[in-house]
Structure formats: structure tokens, C-alpha cells
N, C-alpha and C positions, 0 to 999 in steps of 0.2 A: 724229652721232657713232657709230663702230663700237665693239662693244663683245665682249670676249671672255674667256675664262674659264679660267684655270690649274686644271684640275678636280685639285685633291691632297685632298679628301675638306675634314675640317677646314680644311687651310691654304688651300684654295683662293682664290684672288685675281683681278679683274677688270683687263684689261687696256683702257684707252679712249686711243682714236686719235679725231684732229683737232685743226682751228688753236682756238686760245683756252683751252683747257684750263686755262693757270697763274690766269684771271681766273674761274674758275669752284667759288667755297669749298664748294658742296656736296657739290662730290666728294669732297674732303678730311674732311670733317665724322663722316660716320660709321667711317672707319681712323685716326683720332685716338685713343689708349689715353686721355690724359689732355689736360688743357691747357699742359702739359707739352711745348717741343717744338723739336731743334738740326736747322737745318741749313747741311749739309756741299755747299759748292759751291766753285770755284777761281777764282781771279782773272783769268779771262779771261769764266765764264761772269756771276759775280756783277755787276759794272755794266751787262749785257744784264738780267737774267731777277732779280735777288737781290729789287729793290724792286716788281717785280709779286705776288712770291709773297709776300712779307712782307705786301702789299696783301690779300691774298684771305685771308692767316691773321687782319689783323686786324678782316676783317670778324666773325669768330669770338674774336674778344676774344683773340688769341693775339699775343704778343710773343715772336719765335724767340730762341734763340740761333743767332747765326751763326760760322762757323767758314771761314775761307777759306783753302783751301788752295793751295800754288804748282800753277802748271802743266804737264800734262803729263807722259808716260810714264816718264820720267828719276826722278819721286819718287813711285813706283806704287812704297815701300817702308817698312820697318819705323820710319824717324825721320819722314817723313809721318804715318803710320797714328798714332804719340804723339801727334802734335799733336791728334789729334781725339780719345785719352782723356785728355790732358793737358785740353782746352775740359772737354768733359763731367765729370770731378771735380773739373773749379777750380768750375762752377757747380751744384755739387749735384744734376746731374741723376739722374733714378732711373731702373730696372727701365721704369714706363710713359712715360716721355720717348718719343716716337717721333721716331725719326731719318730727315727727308727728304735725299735724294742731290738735290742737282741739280746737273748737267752731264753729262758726256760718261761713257763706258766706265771710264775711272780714277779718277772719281767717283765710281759708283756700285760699281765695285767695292770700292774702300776704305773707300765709308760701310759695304755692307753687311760687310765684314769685321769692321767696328769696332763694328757692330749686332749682330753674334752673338757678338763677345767679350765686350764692355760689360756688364759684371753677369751675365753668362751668357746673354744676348739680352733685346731690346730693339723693339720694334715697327720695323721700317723701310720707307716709301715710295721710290718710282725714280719721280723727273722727269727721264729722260733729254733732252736738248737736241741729240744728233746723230745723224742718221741709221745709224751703224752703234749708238747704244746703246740706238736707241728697235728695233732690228732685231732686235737680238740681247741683247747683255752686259745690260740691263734685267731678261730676262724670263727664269727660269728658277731662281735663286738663286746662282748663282756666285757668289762674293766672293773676293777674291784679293788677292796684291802680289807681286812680282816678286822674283827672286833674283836673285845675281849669275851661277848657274851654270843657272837655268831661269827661264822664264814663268811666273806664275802656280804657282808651285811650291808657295807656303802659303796657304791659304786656307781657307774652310769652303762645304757648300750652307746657304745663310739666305735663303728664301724669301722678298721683300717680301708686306706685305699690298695692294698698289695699285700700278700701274703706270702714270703718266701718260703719253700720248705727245703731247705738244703740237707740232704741223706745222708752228706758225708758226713757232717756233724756228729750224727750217730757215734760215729769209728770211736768219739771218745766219751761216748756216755757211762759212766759206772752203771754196772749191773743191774744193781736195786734200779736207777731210775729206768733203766731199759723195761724191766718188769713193770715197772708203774705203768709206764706208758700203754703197755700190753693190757693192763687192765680198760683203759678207754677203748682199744682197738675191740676188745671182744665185746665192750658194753652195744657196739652198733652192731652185731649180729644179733644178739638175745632180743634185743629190742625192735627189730624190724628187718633181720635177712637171714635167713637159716642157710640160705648155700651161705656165706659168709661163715657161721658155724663151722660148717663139714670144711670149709677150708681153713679156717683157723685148727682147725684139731688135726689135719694131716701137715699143715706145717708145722706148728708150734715151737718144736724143733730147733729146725732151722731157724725162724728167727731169732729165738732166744742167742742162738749162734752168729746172731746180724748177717743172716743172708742180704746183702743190699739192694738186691733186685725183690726179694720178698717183701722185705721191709719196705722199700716204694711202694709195690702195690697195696700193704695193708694200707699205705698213710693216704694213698691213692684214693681207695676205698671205701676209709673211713672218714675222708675229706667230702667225697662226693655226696653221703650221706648227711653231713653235718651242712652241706650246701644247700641240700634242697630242701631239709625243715627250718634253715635259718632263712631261706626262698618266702616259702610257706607261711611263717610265724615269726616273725622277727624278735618281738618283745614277749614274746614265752606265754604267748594266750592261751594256748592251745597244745599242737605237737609236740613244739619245741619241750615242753614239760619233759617229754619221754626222754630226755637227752642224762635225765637226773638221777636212772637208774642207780640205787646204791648208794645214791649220793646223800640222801635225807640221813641216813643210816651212819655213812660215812663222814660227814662232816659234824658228827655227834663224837666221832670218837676222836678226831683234830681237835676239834674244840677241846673235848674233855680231858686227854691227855696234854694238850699245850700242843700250840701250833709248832711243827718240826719234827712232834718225835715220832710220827707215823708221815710217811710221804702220802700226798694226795691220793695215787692211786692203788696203795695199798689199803687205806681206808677204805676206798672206793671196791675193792675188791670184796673185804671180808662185809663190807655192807652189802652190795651185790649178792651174796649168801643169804644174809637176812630177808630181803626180800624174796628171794627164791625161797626159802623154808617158809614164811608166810603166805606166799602163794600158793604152794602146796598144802599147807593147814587149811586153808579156805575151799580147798578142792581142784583149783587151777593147774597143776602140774603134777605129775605123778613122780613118785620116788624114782624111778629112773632116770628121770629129768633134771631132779637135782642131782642124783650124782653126776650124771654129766657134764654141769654147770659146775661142781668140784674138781671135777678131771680136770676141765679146760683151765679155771684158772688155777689151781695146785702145779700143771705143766708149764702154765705163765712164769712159774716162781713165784706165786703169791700168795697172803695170808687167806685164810677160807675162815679165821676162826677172828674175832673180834677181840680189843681187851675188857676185861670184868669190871666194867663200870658199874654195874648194876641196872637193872631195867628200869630203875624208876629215875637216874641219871641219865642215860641216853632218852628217854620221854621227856625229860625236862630241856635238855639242848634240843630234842625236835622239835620242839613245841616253837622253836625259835626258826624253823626252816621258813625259803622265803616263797615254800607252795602251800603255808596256812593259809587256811582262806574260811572266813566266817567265824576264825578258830577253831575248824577242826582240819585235821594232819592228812595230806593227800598223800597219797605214795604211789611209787613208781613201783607197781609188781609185775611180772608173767602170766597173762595168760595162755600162754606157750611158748614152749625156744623158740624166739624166733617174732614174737608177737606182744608187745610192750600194753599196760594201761596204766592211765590215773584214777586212783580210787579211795575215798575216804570212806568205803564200809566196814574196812577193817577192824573190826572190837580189839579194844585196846587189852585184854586181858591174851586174844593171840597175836600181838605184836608182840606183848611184854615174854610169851614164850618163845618166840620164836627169836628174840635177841638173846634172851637166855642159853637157848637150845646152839646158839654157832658164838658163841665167849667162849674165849682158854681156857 
């Protein structure tokens, strides 16, 4: 088992990678406030994973409450989010109820949001189940739900105390989200590890084929990274920015198309694009580099090409990103594989080409 460590002084939290984890109650044993204890997973993940983990709690004498919510991006919103304080005061849960997430990124987002509102916070675990949320949206304290006019627009940081990553989970991820995933994995090479790069491109492969030892180490890897800038910067003053690569870009085109009909990390993907073709316009990466950055994620199985929203439609949802600052638009570019910055010099006439230049 790899094991890693959110260093926030007090709040600090272990992060443990490998398959079997939901069958393993001692982990859970000592992040338990009380015996007290809801959780929040959806109807896709709960007949995979619901009655393993009920198994492990009631090796601990614990009987959860469960709370299932529908699936998917579409109710990452404020009448979802009720239903889980609606469960927790119809059963008197308290203050020490600790609240476990299991499933994907809109799960744990929404539990922890409902973990820091609930009584004013509330202990909460992440058993993420898919590779982009054991990657990333797990580990950090995000919590969020979606607006009609932005991403992740209300939220709070609520730090879990434990972070499960169970591998084997994987085994039953569909495809596309397997590739989603892959797109977070390679955002933390571009952005700050180039041997990470040159390993991602000789496996690629393979994991696309859930090697599960490969697959640990990317989550391994990608975990570590996302440790020591959420270390670093907790509430995104700074480094932690760089985590956003693609993302400005990307959550223009969730928005714009209606949250569901592109999975997070395919937006994330063909955004990722975007900014590498701006970067390069600016003079920072050379056409090599971008295609590079098209190999790797084209091998991903993923989108390189955005949908035709129009450039002055994706500028009006960025405008709405939440690294505006002064009112003018930061973004996350390359100044080389491997080498992340924030930067609002970009002239908005080669942003508006360069999302042109990578639309179907």
C-alpha cells in the first residue's frame, strides 16, 4: 500500500493507494468521530461498492446510513445537495456523524459540501471509485455544485480526514471514464514533471488496458503531486492555480454544452489543447511540443478538438472563471512540457484564435 500525507499541520490527512482497501476496516477505524455514520454514494456506484463497505463498517459494529443519490454531472446541484441534508435531519445525525463519499468527483464533491455545511462541519472521508477522483477532486478539499451560469461556482475548501484510493474499483470503470481520468493524470506532468511525461508516453498503453500496478503508480504519482501544492497553498493563492490547467477552457465548454454531455475530463482535455496552441502563439512552446501534447492525449483516448461554440461564447463563460481577478482572465499556459504558469498577458484576440484553431 502507498501511503501519503496532506501535511495541513492539524488537518493533515493520509492518503492510501491500492486494490482492496473498501475490505480493509482498520483504516477507517481510527477517522471515525463516533459510531455515528451516512454515507453519500449514487446509483450507479452503490450496487458495485455500497455492500462491501457496509461489510467493513460492520465489522466495527457500525450500521451507515445510506443516502443514494441520481447520477451524474446534470444534479452536481442545490436540489441534489437537499437530499443529503434532508437524509441527515430526518435521522438525527449529529455534529460527530462522519460523512463517507463514495463514488466518482460529483460525489465527493457534494458530500464534502454537505460536510462543511451540515451543522457547520462535520468529519468527512473520500472513497473515490474513479480514476480522475482518486487523481484529483478526492484530494485537496474542494467541495462544490454547479451553477447554471458557472462550474463549480458555490462551494467551500473542507478538507476530508482520509482519503481511500481503492484500484480495484477501476476493474469496473467504463472506458470513457477511465480516459477522463487519464486526462488529470497527464495534466501533473505538463505542469511540473517531465520524467512523468516520458512515462506517461511509454505506458500509455498499458494503462488504457488497466495495467493495475501502473495504474497505482500513476494514481501514486499524481497523488503525491497534488499533496505537496495543496501542502503549499491550500486555498489556491498561488501554486495551487497551476492544478487548473485546461480547465478555464474546459469548464466553458460543460457549461456551454449543459453539464453531462462532455465528462469533466474530456473537456479538460481538449481545453488542455487550447492552451498549449496559445502558448505556442505567444512564443512559449514550439510546434513540436504541441504535437506532443496531441500524442499523449489522442493515446489517452481523448478529445484534442473542442465543440464550435464560438469564440466569443467560450470568452463569455470564461469570463465567469473563478481565476478572474481584477476582471481580467488568468490562464493556465506552458511555458514548457513540463513547466506550468499563470498569466493574464494573453491578448484576447490570440486566445479567441487559438480556441478557434482546436474546435471540430
Amino acid at each position: 500500500m502507498h501511503t501519503l500525507t496532506v501535511e495541513l499541520a492539524e488537518r493533515s490527512y493520509p492518503i492510501h493507494i491500492a486494490p482492496g482497501l473498501l475490505q480493509r476496516p482498520e483504516l477507517l477505524r481510527q477517522h471515525l468521530a463516533s459510531q455515528s455514520v451516512a454515507i453519500v454514494t449514487n446509483t450507479t456506484v452503490a450496487p458495485l461498492y455500497l455492500d462491501v463497505l457496509c461489510q467493513s463498517l460492520a465489522a466495527l459494529a457500525i450500521t451507515p446510513l445510506v443516502v443514494v443519490l441520481p447520477d451524474g454531472e446534470a444534479h452536481k446541484n442545490w436540489q441534489t445537495l437537499n437530499q443529503i441534508f434532508d437524509a441527515l435531519l430526518a435521522a438525527h445525525c449529529e455534529r460527530r456523524t462522519t460523512l463517507i463519499a463514495l463514488g466518482g468527483g460529483v460525489v465527493g464533491d457534494m458530500g464534502g459540501f454537505a460536510a462543511a455545511c451540515y451543522q457547520r462541519g462535520m468529519p468527512f472521508i473520500q472513497v473515490p471509485t474513479t480514476l480522475l477522483a482518486q487523481v484529483d477532486s478526492s484530494v485537496g478539499g474542494k467541495t462544490a455544485i454547479n451553477h447554471p451560469l458557472g462550474k463549480n461556482m458555490i462551494g467551500a475548501f473542507y478538507q476530508p480526514s482520509l482519503v481511500l484510493a481503492d484500484i480495484a474499483t477501476l476493474r469496473t470503470l467504463p472506458d470513457r471514464e477511465l480516459s477522463a481520468g487519464l486526462a488529470e493524470v497527464i495534466k501533473y506532468g505538463l505542469i511540473r514533471d517531465l520524467d512523468f511525461v516520458d512515462w506517461l508516453e511509454r505506458h500509455m498503453p498499458a494503462l488504457c488496458r488497466r495495467d493495475e500496478a501502473l495504474l497505482e503508480e500513476a494514481v501514486y504519482r499524481s497523488c503525491r503531486h497534488k499533496a505537496e501544492i495543496v501542502a503549499a497553498d491550500e486555498r489556491e493563492q498561488g501554486e495551487r492555480a497551476l492544478l487548473n490547467l485546461g480547465h478555464t477552457f474546459g469548464h466553458a465548454i460543460e457549461t456551454g454544452l449543459g453539464y453531462g454531455e462532455w465528462l469533466h475530463g474530456e473537456a479538460v482535455a481538449a481545453g488542455t489543447m487550447m492552451a498549449a496552441v496559445l502558448s505556442a502563439r505567444l512564443g512559449w512552446l514550439a510546434a513540436e511540443d504541441v504535437r506532443r501534447i496531441e500524442a499523449l492525449i489522442t493515446a489517452a483516448g481523448l478529445p484534442v478538438r473542442g465543440p464550435r461554440l464560438g469564440a466569443e461564447r467560450y470568452l463569455e463563460l470564461m469570463r465567469h472563471d473563478k481565476k478572474v481577478q481584477d476582471g481580467r482572465l488568468r490562464l493556465v499556459l506552458l511555458a514548457a512540457v513540463g513547466r506550468a504558469v499563470v498569466s493574464d498577458a494573453a491578448p484576447e484576440t490570440e486566445i479567441r484564435a487559438a480556441i478557434e484553431a482546436c474546435c471540430a
